[in-house]
C-alpha positions as CSV (number, residue, x, y, z in Angstrom):
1,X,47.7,102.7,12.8
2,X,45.5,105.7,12.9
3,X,46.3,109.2,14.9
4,X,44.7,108.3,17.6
5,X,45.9,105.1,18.3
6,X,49.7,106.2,18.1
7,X,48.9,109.3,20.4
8,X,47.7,106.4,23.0
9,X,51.1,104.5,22.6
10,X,53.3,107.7,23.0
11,X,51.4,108.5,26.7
12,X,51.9,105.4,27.8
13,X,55.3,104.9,26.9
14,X,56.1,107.9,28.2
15,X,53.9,107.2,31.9
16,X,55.8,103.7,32.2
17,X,59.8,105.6,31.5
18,X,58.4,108.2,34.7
19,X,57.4,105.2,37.1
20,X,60.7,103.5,36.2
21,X,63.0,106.5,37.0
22,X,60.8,107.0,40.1
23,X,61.7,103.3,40.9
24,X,65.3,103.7,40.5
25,X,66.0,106.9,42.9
26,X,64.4,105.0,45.5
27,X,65.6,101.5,45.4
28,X,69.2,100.3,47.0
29,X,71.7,101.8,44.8
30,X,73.9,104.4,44.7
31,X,72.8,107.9,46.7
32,X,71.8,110.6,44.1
33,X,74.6,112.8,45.6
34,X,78.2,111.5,46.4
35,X,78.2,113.5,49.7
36,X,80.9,110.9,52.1
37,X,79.7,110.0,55.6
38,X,81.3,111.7,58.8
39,X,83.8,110.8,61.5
40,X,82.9,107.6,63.4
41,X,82.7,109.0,67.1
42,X,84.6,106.4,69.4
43,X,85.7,106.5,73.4
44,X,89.1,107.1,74.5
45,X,91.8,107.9,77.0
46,X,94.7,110.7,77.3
47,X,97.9,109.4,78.3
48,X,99.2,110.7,81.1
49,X,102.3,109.4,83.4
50,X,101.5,108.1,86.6
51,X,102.8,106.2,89.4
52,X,102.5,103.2,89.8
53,X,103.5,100.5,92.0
54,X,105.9,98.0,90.5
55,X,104.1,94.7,92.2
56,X,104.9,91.3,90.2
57,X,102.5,88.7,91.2
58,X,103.3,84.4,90.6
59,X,103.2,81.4,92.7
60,X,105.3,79.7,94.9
61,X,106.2,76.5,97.1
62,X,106.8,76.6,101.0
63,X,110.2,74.6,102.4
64,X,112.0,74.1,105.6
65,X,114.6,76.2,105.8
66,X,116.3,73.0,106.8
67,X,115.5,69.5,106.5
68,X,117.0,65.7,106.7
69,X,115.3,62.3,107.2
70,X,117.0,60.2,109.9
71,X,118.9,57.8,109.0
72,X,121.3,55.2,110.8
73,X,125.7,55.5,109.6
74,X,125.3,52.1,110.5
75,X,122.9,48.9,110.3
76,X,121.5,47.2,113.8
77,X,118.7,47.0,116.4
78,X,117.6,50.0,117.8
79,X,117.9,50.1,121.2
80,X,116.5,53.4,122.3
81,X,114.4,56.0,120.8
82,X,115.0,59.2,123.0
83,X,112.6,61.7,120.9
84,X,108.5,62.4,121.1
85,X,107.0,62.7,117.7
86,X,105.9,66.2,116.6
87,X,108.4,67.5,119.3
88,X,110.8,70.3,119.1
89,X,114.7,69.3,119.4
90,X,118.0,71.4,119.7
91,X,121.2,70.8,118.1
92,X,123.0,67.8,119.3
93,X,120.3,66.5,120.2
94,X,120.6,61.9,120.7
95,X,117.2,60.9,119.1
96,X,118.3,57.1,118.9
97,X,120.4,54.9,120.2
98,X,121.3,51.6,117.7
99,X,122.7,48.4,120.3
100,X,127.0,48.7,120.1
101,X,127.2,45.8,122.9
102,X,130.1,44.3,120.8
103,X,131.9,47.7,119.7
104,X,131.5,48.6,123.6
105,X,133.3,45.5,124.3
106,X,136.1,46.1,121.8
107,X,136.7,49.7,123.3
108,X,137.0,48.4,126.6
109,X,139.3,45.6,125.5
110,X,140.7,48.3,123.6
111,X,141.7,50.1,126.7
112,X,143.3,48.0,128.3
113,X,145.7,47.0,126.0
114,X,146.6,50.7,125.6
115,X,147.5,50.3,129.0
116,X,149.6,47.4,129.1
117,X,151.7,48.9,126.3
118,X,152.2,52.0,127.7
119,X,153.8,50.6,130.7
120,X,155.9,48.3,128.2
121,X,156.8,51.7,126.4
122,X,157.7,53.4,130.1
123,X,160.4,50.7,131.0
124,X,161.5,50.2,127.4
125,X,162.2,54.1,127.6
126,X,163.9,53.7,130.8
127,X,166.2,50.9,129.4
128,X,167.1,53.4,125.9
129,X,167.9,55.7,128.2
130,X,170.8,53.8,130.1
131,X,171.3,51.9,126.7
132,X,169.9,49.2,127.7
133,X,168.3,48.7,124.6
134,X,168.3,50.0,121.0
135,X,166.6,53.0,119.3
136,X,164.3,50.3,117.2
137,X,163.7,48.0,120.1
138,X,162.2,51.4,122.4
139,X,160.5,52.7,118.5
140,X,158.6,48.8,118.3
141,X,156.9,49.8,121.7
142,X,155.9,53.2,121.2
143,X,154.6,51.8,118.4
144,X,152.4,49.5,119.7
145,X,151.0,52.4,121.9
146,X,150.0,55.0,118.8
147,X,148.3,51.4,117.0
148,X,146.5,51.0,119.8
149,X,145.2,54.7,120.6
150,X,144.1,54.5,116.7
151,X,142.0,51.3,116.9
152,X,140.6,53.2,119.9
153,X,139.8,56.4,118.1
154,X,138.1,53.7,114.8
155,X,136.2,52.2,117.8
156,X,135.0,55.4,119.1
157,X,134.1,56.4,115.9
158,X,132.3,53.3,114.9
159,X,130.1,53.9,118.4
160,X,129.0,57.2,117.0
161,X,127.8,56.1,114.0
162,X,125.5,54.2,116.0
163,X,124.0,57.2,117.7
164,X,121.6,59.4,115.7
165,X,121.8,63.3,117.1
166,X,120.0,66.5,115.7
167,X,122.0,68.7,113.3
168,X,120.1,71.8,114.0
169,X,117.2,72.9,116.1
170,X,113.9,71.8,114.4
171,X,110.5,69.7,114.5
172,X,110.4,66.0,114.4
173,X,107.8,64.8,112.6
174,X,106.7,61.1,112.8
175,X,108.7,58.2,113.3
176,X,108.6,54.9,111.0
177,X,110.4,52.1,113.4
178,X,110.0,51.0,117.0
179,X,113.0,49.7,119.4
180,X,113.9,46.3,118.7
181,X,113.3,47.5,115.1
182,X,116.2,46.3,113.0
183,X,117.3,49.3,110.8
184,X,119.7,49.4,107.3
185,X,121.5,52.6,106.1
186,X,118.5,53.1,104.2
187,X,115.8,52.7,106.4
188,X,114.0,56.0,107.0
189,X,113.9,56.7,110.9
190,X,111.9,60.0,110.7
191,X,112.3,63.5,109.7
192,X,113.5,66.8,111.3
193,X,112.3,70.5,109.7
194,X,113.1,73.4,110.6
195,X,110.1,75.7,110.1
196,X,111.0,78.8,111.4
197,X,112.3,80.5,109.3
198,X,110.7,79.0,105.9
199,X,112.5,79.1,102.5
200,X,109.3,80.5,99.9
201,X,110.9,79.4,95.9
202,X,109.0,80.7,93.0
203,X,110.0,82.7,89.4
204,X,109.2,85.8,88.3
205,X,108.9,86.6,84.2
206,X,112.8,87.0,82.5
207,X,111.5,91.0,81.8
208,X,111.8,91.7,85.6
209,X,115.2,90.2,86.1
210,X,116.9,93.3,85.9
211,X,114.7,95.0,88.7
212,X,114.6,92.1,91.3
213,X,117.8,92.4,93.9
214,X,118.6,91.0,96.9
215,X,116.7,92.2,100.6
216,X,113.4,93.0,98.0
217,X,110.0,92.9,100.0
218,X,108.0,89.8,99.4
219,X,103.9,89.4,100.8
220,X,102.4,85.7,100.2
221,X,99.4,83.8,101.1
222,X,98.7,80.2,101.3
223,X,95.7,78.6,100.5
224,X,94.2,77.6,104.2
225,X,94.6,81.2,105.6
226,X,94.6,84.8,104.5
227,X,96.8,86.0,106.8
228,X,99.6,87.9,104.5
229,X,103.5,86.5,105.8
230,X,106.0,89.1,105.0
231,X,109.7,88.3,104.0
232,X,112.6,89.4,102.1
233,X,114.5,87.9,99.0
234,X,118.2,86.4,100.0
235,X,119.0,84.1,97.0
236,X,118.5,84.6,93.2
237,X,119.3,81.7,90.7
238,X,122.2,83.0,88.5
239,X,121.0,82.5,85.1
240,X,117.3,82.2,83.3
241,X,115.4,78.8,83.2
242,X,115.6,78.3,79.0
243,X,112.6,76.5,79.4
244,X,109.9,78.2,80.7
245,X,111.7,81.7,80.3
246,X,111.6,82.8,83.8
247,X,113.9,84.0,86.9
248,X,114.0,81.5,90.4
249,X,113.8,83.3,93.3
250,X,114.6,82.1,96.8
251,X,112.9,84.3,99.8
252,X,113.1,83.9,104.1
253,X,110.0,84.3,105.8
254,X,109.7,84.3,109.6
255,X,106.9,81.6,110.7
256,X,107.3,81.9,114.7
257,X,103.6,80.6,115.1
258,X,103.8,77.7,113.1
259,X,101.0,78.3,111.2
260,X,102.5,77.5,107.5
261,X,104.4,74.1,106.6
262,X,106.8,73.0,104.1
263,X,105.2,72.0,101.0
264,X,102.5,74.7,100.8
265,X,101.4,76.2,97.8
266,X,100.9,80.1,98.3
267,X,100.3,83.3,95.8
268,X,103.2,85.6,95.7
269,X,103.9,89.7,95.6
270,X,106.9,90.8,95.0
271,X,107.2,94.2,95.9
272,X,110.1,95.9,93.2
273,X,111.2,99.6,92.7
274,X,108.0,101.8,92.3
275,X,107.9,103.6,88.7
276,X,107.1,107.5,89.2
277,X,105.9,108.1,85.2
278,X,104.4,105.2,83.9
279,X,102.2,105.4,80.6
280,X,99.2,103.1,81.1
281,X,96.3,102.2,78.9
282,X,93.5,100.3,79.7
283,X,93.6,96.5,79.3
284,X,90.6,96.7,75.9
285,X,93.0,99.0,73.9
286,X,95.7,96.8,73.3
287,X,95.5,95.0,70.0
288,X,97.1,91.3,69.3
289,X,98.7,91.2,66.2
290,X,101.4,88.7,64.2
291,X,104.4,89.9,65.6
292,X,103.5,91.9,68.7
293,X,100.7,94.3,70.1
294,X,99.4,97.7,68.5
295,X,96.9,99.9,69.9
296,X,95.3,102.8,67.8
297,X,96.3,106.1,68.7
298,X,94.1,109.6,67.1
299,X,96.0,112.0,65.4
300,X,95.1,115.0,62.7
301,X,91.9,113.7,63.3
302,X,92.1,110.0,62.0
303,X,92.9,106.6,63.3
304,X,96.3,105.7,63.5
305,X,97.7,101.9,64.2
306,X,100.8,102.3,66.8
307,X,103.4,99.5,67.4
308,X,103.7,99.3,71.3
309,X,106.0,97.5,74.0
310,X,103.9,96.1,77.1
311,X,105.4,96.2,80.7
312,X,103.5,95.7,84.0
313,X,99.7,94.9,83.6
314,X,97.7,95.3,86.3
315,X,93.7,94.1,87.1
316,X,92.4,97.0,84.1
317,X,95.1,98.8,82.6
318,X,98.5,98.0,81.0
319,X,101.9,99.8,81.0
320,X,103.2,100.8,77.6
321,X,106.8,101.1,77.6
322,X,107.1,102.0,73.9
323,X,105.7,103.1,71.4
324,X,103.4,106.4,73.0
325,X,104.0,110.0,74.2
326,X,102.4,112.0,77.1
327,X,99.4,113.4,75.8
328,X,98.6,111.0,73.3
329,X,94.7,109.8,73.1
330,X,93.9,106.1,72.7
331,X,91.0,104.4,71.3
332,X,89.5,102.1,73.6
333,X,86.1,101.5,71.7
334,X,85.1,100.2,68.0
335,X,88.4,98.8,67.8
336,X,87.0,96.1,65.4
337,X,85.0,98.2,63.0
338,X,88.1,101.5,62.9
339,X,90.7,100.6,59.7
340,X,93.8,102.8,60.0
341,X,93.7,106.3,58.4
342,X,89.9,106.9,58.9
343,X,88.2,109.5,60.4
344,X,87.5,109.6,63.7
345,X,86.1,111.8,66.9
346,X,86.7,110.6,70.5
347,X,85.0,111.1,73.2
348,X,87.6,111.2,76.5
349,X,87.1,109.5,79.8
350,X,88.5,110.4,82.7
């Protein structure tokens, strides 16, 4: 190879090593300096104790505050129906009458005998008093009396059972026989409610069952009107439902109008005591994990993953009952991209 012809080689060699290196500072490798990136700027909150009203919100079914289907003590044709369906009855009340012809008969039969054998018992006494007789001929006679008064007393009783009466004041609702109608024991007559006041059952979460007490304030609303009905809780079930984890309450409600019946599904608040310095967060912080919640929490400037205990939660934000301080800041945003321990700024809301 002459002078020349190596001189040629050595320019081009050396041209094609510049465009490479130019190549390589501008593809997708490494930077040319190892300077690191800066904080990733996220949104937050400050926590700051509050008050907040300690409302519990479930669901619940409407019932009489009394309630029995009428029945007959005793099978037989009904002779008289004395009550208007859908009518209002008091205590004591005769809503039918089932035929006793024969027991009628009996009593009156009944009656008389008693009479005969108390005049038997009068002159037998008379006689034991002269000794006229003995002690156990005068004893046979009174006996027959008190034998008598009891058959009376069965057959009186026997006539009542065929008499159906009210056992409180209430609302008959409609009736399922006609007179003449031949009734068992089991045939259903009707019904009578008592719908004022109304019993209101529902459950509340096990968390609240230390809070709930007796005379606590309860609103609910049905499903046909809006109109809130205000009452009070008189009965809690004495241990937790295993099952579904959750407290049975029992609450009074006054219904003077009329306007709700029994078996009505309505949306319950149960008013408990108000907490003065609650620590809320907003709903997005909160973090599902394995065994619990966590929510990530700034401090010395990075992102810190927190362990938390959740409360009450209402329609945005959520009460933390452990886990955060007064004055702590929350990240609510780029939850999904932040890894604990990195570097973070956050930008407060109010």
């Amino acid at each position: 190879m002459t002078r020349t012809a190596h001189r040629t080689v050595l320019a081009a060699t050396a041209a094609l090593s510049l465009l490479l290196a130019s190549c390589g500072s501008k593809g997708s490798g490494a930077p040319a300096t190892g300077r690191a990136s800066g904080p990733t700027t996220v949104s937050g909150v400050i926590v700051r104790p509050r008050p907040l009203e300690n409302v519990v919100r479930s669901s619940g079914t409407v019932l009489a505050s009394e309630s029995v289907d009428l029945t007959a003590e005793a099978a037989g044709r009904i002779e008289r129906i004395t009550f208007t369906e859908g009518s209002h009855v008091k205590k004591g009340d005769l809503l039918v009458t089932i035929n006793d012809d024969e027991l009628q008969a009996q009593l009156k039969k009944t009656e008389l005998q008693i009479a005969l054998a108390q005049e038997q018992e009068k002159r037998q006494k008379q006689l034991f008093d002269i000794s006229g007789i003995s002690r156990e001929q005068y004893d046979i006679a009174l006996n027959q009396v008190n034998t008598l008064k009891a058959d009376r007393e069965n057959l009186v009783a026997m006539i009542r059972k065929r008499e159906i009466r009210a056992s409180f004041d209430g609302k008959v609702g409609l009736r399922y026989v006609s007179e003449g109608s031949y009734v068992a024991q089991t045939t259903r007559i009707a019904s009578v409610q008592k719908i004022d006041p109304l019993k209101v059952d529902f459950s509340i979460p096990e968390k609240y069952a230390g809070s709930v007490k007796l005379g606590d304030s309860v609103l609910f609303r049905s499903s046909d009107t809006k109109h809130p009905f205000a009452g009070r809780v008189y009965a809690i079930e004495p241990k937790i439902d295993p099952a579904t984890r959750t407290l049975q309450l029992r609450a009074l409600v006054g219904n003077k109008d009329e306007r709700i019946f029994p078996g009505a599904y309505v949306q319950i608040e149960l008013r408990l005591r108000d907490i003065p310095d609650a620590l809320m967060v907003p709903t997005q912080a909160i973090i599902p994990v394995l065994k619990g919640q966590t929510v990530l929490v700034r401090r010395n400037g990075v992102a810190l993953s927190v362990p938390v205990t959740m409360g009450i939660r209402t329609a945005s934000a959520v009460q933390i009952t452990e886990g955060l301080n007064p004055g702590d800041t929350v990240i609510t945003s780029g939850l999904m991209q932040l890894r604990p321990g990195a570097s973070v700024e956050v930008s407060v809301q109010n």
